[in-house]
GUPADREN-565983 format. One record per residue: residue in one letter; x, y, z of N, C-alpha, C, O in turn. Coordinates in steps of 0.02 Angstrom, whole numbers, padded with zeros to 5 digits, always signed. Example, Ala and Ser with C-alpha at 12.3 -4.5 7.8 and 13.67 -1.06 7.14 Angstrom:
BEGIN
a+00660-00284+00390+00615-00225+00390+00660-00165+00390+00712-00166+00423s+00642-00112+00354+00684-00053+00357+00645+00002+00394+00670+00057+00402
END
This chain:
BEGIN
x+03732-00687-09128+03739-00733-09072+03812-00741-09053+03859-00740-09093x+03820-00751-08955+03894-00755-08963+03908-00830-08957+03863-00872-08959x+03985-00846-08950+03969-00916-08923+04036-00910-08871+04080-00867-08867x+04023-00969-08834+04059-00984-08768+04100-01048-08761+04069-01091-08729x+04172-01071-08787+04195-01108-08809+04234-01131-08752+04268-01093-08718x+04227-01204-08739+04278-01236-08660+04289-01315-08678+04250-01343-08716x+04327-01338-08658+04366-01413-08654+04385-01421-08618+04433-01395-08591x+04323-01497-08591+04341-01540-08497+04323-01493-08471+04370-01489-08431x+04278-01430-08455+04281-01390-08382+04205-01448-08353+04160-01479-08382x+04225-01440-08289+04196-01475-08247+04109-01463-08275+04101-01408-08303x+04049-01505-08271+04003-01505-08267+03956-01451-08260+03925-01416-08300x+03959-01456-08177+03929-01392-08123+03974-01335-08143+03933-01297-08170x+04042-01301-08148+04056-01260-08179+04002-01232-08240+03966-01183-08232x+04001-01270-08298+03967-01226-08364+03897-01229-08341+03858-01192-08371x+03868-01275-08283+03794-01247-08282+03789-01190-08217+03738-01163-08195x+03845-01185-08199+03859-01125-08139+03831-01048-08199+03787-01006-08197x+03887-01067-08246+03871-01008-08294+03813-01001-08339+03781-00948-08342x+03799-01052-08374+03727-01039-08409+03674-01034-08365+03619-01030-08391x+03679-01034-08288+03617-01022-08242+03634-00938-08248+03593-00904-08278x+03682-00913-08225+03698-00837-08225+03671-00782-08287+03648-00725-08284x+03688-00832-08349+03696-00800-08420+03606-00812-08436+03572-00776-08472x+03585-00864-08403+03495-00863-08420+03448-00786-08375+03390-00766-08384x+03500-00761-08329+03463-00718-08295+03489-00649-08320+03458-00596-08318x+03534-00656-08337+03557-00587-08361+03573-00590-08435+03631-00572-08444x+03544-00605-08486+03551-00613-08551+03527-00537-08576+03479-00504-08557x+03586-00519-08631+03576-00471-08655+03608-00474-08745+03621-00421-08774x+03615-00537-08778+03620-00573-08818+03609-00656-08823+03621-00695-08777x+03585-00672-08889+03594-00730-08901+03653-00771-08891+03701-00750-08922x+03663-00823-08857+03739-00853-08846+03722-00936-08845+03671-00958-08819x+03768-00972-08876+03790-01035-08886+03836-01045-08851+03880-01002-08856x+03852-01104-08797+03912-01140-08742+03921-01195-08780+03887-01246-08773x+03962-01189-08818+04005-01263-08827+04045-01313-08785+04104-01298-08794x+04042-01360-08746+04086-01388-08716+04125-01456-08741+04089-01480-08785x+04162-01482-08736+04192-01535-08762+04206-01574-08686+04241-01538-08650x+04191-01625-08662+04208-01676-08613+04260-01743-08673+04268-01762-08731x+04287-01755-08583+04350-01826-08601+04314-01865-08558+04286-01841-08509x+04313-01949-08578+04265-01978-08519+04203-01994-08538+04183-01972-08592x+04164-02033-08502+04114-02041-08474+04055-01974-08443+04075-01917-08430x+04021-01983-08440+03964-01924-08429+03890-01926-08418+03856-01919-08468x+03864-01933-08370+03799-01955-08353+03764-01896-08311+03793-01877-08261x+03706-01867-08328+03685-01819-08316+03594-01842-08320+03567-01870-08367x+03568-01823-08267+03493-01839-08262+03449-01782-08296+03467-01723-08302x+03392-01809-08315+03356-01748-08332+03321-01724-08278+03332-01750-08223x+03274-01671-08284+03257-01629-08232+03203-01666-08189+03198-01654-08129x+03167-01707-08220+03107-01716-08188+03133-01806-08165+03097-01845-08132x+03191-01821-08187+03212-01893-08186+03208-01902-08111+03198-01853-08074x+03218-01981-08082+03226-01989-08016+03304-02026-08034+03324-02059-08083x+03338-02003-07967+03400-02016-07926+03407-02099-07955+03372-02147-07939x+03456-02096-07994+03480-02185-08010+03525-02215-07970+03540-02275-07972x+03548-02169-07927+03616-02188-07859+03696-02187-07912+03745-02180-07876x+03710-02191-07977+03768-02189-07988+03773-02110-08034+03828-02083-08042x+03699-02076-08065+03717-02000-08109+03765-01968-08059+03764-01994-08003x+03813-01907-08071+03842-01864-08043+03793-01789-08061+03780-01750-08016x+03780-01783-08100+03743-01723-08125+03648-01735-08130+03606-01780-08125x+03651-01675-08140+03578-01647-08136+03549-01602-08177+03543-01546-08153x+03524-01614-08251+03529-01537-08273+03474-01498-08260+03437-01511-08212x+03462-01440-08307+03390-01393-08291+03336-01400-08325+03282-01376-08308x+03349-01442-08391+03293-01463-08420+03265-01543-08415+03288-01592-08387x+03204-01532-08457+03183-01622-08443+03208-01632-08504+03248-01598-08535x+03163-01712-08527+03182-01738-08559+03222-01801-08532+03235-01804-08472x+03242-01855-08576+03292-01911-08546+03347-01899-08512+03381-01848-08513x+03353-01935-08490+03439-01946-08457+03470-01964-08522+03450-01990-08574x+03527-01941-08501+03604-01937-08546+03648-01977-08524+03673-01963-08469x+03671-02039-08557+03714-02074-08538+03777-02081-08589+03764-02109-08642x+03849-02057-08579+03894-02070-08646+03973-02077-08641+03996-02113-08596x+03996-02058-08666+04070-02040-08657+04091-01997-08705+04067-02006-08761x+04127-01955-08697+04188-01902-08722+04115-01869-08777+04112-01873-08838x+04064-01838-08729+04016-01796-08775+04046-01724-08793+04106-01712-08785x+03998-01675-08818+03991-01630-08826+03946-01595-08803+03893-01605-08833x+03942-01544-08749+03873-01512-08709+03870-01434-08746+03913-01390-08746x+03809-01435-08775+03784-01364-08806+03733-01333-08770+03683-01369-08765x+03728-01282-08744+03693-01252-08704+03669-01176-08766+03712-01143-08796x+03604-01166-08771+03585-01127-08823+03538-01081-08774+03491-01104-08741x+03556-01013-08774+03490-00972-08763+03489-00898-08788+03529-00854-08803x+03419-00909-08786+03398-00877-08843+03334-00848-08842+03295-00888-08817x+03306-00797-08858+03258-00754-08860+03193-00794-08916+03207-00827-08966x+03155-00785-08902+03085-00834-08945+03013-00811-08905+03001-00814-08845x+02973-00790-08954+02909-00738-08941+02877-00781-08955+02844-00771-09006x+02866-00863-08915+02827-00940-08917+02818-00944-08880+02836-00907-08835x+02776-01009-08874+02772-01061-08819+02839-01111-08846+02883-01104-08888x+02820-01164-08801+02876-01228-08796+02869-01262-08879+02912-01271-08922x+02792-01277-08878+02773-01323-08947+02810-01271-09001+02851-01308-09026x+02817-01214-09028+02835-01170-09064+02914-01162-09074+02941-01163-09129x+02948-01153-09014+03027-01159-09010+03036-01212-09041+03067-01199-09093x+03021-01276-09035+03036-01340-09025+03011-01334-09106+03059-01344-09143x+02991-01329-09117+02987-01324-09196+03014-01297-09254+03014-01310-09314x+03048-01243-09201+03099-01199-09245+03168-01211-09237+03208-01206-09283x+03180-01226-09182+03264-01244-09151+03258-01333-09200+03311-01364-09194x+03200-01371-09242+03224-01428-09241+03238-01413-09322+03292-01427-09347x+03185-01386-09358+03225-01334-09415+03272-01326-09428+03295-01356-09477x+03309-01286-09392+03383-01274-09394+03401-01335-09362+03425-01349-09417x+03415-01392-09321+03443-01432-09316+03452-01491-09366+03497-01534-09363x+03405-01488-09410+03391-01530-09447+03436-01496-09525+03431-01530-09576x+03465-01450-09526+03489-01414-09572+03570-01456-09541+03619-01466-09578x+03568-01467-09492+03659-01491-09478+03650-01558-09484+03702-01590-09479x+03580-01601-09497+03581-01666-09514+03576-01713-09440+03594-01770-09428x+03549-01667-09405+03521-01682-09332+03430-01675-09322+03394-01627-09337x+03415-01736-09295+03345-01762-09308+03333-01787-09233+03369-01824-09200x+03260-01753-09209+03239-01747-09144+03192-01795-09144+03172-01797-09202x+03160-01839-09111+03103-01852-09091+03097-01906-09042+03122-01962-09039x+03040-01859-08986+03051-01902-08891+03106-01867-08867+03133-01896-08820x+03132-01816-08884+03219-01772-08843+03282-01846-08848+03334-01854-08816x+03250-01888-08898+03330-01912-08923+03358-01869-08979+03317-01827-09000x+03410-01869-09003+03426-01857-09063+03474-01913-09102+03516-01948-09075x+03453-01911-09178+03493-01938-09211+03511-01915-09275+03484-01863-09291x+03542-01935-09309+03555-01907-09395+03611-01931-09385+03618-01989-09365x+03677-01878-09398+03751-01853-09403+03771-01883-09327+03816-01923-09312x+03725-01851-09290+03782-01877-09208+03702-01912-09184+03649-01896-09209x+03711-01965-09127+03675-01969-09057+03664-01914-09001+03701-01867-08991x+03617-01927-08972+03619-01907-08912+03545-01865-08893+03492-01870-08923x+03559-01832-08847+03508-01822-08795+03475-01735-08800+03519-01695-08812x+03406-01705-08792+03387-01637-08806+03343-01619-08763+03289-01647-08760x+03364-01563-08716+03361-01537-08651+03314-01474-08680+03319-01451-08737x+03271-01454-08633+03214-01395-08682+03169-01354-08593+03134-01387-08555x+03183-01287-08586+03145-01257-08537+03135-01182-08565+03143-01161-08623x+03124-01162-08530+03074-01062-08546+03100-01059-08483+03098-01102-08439x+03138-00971-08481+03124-00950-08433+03109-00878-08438+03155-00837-08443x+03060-00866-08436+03010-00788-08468+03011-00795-08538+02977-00841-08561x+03043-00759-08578+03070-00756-08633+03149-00790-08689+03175-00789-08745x+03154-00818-08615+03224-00851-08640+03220-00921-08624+03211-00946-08569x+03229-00960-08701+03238-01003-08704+03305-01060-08687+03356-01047-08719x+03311-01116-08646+03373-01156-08624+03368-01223-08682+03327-01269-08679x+03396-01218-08708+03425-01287-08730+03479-01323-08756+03515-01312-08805x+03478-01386-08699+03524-01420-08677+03521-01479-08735+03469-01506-08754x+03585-01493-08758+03607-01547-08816+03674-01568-08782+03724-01539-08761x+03652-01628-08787+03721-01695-08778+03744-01747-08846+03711-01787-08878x+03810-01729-08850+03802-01777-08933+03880-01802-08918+03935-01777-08907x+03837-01894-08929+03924-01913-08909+03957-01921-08977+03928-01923-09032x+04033-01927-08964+04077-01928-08997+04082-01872-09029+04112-01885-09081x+04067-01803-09024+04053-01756-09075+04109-01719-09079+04145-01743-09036x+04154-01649-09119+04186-01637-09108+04182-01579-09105+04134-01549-09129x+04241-01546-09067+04212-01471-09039+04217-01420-09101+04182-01375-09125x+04264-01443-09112+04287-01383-09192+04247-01393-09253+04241-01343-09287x+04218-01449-09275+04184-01477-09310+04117-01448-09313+04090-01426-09364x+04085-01449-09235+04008-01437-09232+04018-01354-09239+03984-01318-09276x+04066-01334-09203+04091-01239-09197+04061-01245-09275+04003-01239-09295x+04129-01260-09317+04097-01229-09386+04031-01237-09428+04014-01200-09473x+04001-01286-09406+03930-01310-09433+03883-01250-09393+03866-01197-09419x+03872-01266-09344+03838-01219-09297+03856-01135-09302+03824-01090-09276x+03909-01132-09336+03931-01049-09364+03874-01014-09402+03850-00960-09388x+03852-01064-09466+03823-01025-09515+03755-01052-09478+03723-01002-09461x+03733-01090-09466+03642-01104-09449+03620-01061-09396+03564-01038-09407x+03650-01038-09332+03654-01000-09281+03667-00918-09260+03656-00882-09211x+03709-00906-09352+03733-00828-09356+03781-00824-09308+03772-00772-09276x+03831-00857-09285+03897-00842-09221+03902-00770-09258+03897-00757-09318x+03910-00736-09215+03960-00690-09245+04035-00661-09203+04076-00621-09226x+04037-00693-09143+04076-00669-09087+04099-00715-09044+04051-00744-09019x+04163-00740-09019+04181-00804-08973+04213-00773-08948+04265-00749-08970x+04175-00762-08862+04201-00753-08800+04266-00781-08773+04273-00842-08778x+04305-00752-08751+04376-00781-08733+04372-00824-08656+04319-00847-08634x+04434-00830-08623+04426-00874-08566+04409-00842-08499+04386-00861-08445x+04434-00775-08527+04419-00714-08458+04340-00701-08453+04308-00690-08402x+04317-00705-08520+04235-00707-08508+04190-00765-08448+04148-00767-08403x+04250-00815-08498+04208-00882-08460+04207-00881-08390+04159-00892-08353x+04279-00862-08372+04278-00870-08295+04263-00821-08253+04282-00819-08195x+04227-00778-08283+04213-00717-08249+04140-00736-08242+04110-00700-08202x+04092-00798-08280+04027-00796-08308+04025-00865-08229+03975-00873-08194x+04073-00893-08222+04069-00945-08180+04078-00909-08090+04048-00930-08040x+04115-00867-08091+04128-00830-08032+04069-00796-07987+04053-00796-07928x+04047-00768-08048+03994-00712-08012+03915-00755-08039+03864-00722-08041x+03915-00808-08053+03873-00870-08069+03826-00885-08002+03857-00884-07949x+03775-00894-07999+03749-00937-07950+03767-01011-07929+03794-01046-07971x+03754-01034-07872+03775-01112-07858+03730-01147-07915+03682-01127-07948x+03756-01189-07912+03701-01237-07954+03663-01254-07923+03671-01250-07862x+03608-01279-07950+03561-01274-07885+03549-01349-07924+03505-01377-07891x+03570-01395-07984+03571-01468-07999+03604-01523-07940+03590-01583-07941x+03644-01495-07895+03676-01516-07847+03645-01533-07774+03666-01567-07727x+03581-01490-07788+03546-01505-07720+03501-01551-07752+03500-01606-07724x+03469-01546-07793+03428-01575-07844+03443-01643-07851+03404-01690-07851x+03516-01643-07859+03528-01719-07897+03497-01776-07860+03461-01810-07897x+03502-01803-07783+03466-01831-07760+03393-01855-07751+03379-01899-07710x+03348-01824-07792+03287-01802-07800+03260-01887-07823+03278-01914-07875x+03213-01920-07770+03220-02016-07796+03127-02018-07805+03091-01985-07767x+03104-02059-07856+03034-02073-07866+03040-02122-07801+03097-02139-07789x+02981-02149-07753+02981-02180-07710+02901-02222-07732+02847-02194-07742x+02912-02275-07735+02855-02316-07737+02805-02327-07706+02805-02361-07655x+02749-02297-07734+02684-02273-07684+02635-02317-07693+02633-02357-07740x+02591-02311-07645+02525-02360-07626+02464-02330-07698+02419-02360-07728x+02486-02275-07703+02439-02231-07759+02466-02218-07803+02505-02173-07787x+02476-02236-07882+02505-02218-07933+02463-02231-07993+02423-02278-07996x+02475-02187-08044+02474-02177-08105+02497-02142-08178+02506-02082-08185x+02501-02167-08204+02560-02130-08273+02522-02121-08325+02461-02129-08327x+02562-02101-08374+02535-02076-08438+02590-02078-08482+02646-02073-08457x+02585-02083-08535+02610-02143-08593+02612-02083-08655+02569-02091-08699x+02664-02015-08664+02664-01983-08702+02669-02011-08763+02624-01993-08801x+02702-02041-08783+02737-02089-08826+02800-02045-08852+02814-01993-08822x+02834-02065-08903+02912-02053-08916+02955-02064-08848+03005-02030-08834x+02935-02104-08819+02984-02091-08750+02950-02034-08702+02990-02026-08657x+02900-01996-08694+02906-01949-08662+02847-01992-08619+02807-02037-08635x+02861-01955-08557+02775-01993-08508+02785-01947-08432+02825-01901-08425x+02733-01976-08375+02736-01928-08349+02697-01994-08288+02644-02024-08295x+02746-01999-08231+02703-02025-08168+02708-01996-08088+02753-01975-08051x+02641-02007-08084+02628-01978-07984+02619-02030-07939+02598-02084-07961x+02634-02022-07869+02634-02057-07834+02630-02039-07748+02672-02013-07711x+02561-02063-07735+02581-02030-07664+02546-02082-07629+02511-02132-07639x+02580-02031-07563+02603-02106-07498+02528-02053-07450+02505-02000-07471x+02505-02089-07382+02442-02075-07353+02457-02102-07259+02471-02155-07232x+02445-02036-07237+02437-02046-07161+02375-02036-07159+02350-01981-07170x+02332-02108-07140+02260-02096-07118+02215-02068-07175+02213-02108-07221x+02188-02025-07184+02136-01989-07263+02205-01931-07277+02197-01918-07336x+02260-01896-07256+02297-01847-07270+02338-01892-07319+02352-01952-07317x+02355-01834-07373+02420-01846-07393+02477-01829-07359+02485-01775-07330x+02535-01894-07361+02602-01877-07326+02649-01856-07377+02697-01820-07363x+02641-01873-07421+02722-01850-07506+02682-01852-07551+02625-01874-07543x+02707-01829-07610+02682-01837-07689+02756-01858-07681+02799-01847-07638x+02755-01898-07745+02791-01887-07806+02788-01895-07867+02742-01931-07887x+02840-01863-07924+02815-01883-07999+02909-01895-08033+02962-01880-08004x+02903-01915-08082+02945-01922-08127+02929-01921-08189+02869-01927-08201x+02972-01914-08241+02944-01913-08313+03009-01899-08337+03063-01893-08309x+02983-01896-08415+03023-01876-08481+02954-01821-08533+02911-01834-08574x+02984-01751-08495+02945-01708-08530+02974-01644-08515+03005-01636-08462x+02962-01574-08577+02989-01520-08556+02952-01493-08522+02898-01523-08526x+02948-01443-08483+02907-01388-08431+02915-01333-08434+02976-01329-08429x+02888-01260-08442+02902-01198-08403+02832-01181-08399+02780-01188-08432x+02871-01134-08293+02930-01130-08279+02938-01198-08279+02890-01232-08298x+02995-01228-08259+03037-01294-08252+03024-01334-08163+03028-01395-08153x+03011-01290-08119+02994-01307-08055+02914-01299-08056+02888-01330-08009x+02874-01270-08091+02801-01288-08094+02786-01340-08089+02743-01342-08046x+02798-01399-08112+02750-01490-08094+02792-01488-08009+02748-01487-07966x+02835-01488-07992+02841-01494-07915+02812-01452-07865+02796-01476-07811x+02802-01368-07883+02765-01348-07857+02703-01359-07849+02679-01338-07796x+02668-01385-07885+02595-01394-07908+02587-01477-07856+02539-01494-07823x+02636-01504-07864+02626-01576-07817+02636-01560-07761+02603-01593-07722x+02688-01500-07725+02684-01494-07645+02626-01465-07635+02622-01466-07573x+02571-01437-07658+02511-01404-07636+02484-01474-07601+02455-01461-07549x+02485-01530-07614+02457-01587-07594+02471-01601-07540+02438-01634-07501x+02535-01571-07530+02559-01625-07457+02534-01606-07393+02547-01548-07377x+02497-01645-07344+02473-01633-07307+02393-01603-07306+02366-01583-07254x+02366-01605-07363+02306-01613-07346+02257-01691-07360+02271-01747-07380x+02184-01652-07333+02148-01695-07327+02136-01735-07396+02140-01693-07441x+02119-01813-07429+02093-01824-07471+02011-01781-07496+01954-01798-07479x+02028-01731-07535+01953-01683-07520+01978-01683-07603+02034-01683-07628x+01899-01683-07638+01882-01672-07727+01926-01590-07719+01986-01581-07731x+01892-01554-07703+01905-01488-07731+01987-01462-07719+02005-01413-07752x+02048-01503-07662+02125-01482-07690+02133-01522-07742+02161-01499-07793x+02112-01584-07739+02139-01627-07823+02112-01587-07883+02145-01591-07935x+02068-01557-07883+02053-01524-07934+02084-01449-07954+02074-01419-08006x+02122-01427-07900+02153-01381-07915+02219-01399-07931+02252-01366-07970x+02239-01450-07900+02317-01485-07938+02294-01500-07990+02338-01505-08033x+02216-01516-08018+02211-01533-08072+02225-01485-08141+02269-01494-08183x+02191-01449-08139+02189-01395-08166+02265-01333-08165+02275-01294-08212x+02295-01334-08122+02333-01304-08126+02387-01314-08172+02430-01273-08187x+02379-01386-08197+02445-01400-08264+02416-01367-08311+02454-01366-08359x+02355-01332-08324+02344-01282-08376+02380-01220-08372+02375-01182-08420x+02416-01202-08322+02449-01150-08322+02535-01165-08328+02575-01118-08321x+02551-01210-08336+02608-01234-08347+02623-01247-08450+02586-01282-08485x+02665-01221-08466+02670-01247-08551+02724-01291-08553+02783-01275-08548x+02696-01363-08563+02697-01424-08569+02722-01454-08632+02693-01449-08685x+02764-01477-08625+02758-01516-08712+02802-01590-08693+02838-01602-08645x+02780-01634-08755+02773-01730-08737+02733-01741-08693+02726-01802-08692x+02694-01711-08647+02643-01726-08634+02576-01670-08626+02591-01617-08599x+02528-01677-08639+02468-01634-08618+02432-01612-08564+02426-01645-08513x+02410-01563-08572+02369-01544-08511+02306-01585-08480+02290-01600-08422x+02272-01597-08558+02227-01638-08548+02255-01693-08510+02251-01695-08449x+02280-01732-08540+02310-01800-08525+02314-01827-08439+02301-01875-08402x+02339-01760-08441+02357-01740-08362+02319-01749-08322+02324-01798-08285x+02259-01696-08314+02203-01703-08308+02162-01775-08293+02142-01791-08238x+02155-01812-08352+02136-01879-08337+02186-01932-08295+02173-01986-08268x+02247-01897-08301+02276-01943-08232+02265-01942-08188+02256-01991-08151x+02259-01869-08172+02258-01848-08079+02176-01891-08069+02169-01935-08026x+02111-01866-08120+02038-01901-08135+02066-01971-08089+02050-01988-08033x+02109-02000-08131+02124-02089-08105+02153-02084-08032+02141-02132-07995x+02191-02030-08004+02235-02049-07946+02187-02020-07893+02197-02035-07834x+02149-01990-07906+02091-01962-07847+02067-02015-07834+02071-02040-07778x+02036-02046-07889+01969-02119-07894+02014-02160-07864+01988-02180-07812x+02085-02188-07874+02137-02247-07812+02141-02206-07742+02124-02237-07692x+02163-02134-07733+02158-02119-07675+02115-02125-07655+02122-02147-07598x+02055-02117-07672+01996-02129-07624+01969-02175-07597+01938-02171-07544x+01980-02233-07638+01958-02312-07643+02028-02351-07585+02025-02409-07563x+02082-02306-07572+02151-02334-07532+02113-02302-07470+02072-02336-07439x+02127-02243-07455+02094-02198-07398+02033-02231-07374+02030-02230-07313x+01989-02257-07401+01942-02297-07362+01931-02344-07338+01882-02363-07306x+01997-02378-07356+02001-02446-07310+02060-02439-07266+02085-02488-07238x+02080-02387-07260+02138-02349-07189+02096-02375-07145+02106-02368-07085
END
């Protein structure tokens, strides 16, 4: 594995590059970052608080801290989500770091970011007060480093990088609907919808949560299929069903399932007194 070592680079910078390095991976690599400051970063599926600056790519909680440490891990894994997540906590738990709900605690605090994309695994760790040289050498032997990229790497990884696309994202707000219902993962994790109604049509979904996803834009795609149609059984049932094709973890498919069950039965019972 290589690793990717920086102090204070801007935010959107290192996720400029781990968006680049998730599409063109041709080794295992670890991003170490060290921040000065304050640092607030939303999770993926979070809604818009009006003061985060950032946005990251995974779910899970929001990150709130000062003068953290951002680890960006990816990595090759022949799993699902439930399976990674079992193995990356293994080895985390070997540095005296303890997961559960995408908090962490043990040795440091903080926050655990988790997506798939094909075969490559993203995960995002926030640990405040941590230190950069400190975690480097811990994370040496549990991880196999064998190689630390210099600064010409880095900025060559940020250049030819995609925009961030957390930046268009960041604004992204739950809006309080006439139709809602949630689900209660527990450890912190959960999952709520909400949609608004012109006449029997749907006019918006929305959802928010604290849960991982891949792909990572699947639960939003799966909610714009809604917009604009009729209150009719057979699209809710295909939004229903379609979180079976999504790999989910802190919350279930099933689970799911019996939500949307509940938000059909309020849409329908709202829609009829339009």
């Amino acid at each position: 594995m290589k690793a990717l070592l920086s102090r204070n680079i801007r935010f959107e910078l290192i996720q400029s590059a781990v968006s680049f390095l998730s599409q063109r991976h041709d080794e295992d690599l670890i991003v170490i970052s060290q921040y000065e400051g304050p640092l607030s970063v939303l999770g993926f599926y979070s809604s818009y608080d009006g003061s985060s600056r950032y946005r990251r790519f995974t779910g899970g909680p929001d990150y709130r801290g000062y003068s953290p440490l951002y680890i960006a891990l990816l990595e090759k894994f022949g799993g699902g989500l439930e399976a990674y997540l079992e193995s990356l906590s293994t080895r985390l738990e070997e540095l005296g770091l303890n997961i559960k709900g995408g908090y962490i605690n043990g040795s440091y605090k903080g926050v655990l970011g988790v997506t798939r994309f094909g075969d490559i695994f993203l995960s995002e760790l926030f640990l405040d007060d941590a230190s950069l040289n400190e975690l480097y050498r811990d994370f040496t032997g549990v991880f196999n480093i064998s190689k630390v990229l210099d600064d010409y790497d880095f900025s060559r990884f940020i250049q030819v990088g995609w925009r961030y696309l957390g930046m268009d994202w960041l604004g992204y707000r739950y809006v309080e609907c006439p139709v809602e219902e949630s689900y209660d993962g527990g450890d912190g994790f959960y999952l709520r919808i909400g949609l608004t109604f012109h006449e029997n049509f749907v006019r918006r979904g929305f959802l928010e949560g604290s849960f991982y996803a891949s792909p990572p834009h699947a639960p939003y795609s799966l909610l714009a299929y809604l917009r604009g149609v009729h209150v009719d059984e057979l699209i809710f049932y295909q939004f229903k069903y379609g979180w079976r094709n999504i790999d989910l973890y802190g919350i279930r498919p099933k689970d799911v399932e019996d939500l949307v069950d509940r938000l059909y039965d309020k849409a329908l019972s709202y829609t009829e007194n339009l």
